[in-house]
C-alpha positions in Angstrom: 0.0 0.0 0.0 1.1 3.7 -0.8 -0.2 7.0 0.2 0.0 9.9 -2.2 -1.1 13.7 -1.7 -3.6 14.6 -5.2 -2.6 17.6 -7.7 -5.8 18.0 -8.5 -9.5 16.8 -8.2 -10.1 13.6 -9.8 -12.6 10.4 -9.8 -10.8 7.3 -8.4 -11.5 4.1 -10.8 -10.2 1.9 -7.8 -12.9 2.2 -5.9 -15.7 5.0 -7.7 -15.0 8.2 -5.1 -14.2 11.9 -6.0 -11.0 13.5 -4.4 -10.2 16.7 -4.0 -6.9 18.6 -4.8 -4.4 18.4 -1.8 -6.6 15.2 -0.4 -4.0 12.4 0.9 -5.1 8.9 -1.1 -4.0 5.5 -0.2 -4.3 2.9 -2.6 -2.4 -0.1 -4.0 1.0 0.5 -5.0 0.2 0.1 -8.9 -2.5 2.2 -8.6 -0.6 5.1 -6.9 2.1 4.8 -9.3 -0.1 5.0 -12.4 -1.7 8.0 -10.9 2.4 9.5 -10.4 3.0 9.2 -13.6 -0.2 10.9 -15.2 0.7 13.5 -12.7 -2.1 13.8 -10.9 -0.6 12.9 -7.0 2.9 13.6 -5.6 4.9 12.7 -2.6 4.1 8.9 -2.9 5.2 6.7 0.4 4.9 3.5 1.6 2.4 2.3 4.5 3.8 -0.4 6.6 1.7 -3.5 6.0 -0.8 -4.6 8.3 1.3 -7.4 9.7 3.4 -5.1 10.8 1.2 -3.0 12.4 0.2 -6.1 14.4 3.6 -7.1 15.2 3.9 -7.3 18.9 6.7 -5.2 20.7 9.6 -6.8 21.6 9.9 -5.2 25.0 6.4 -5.5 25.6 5.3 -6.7 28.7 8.7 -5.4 30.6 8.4 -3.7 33.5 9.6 0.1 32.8 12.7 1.4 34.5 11.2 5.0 35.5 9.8 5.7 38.5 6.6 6.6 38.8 5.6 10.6 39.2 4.8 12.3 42.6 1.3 13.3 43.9 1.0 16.9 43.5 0.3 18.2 46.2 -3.2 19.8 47.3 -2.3 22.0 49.6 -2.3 26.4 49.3 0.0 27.9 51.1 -0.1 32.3 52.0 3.0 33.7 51.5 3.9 37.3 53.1 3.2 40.5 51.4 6.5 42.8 50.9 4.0 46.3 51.3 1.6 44.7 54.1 -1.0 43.9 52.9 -3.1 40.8 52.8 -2.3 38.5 49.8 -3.9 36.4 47.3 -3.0 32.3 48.2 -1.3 30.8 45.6 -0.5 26.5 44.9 2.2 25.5 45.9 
């Protein structure tokens, strides 16, 4: 499978559906070829196939080496005012 971008507005004969200009397409690889070299789609690339999407991780299941984050914490806390008065509480 490829994805290309489309030049201009065109009907797809792959599967019967308008596309506009700028639209991203993804289609068989000879199809999205055939279309590159009429002109009417640019920056072809390759999708990774569907196996590979399935593919499990190799590190899967390991247990992760950072630590888990710290509870914020809940508390507000007044701090002094430099002219006197009373101040707005802030989070700490």
């Amino acid at each position: 499978m490829k994805a290309a971008v489309t030049n201009r507005s065109f009907l797809r004969s792959d599967i019967k559906e308008h596309v506009k200009s700028g639209q991203t397409i993804i289609g068989e690889d000879a199809y999205i070829n055939e279309l590159s070299r009429g002109g009417l789609v640019r920056e072809t690339r390759m999708m990774p196939d569907p196996e590979e999407l399935k593919a499990p991780f190799a590190d899967a299941g390991e247990k992760s080496s950072v630590s888990p984050a710290a509870q914020a914490s809940q508390s507000k806390t007044a701090q002094p005012s430099k002219r006197g008065r009373p101040r707005k509480q802030t989070e700490a």
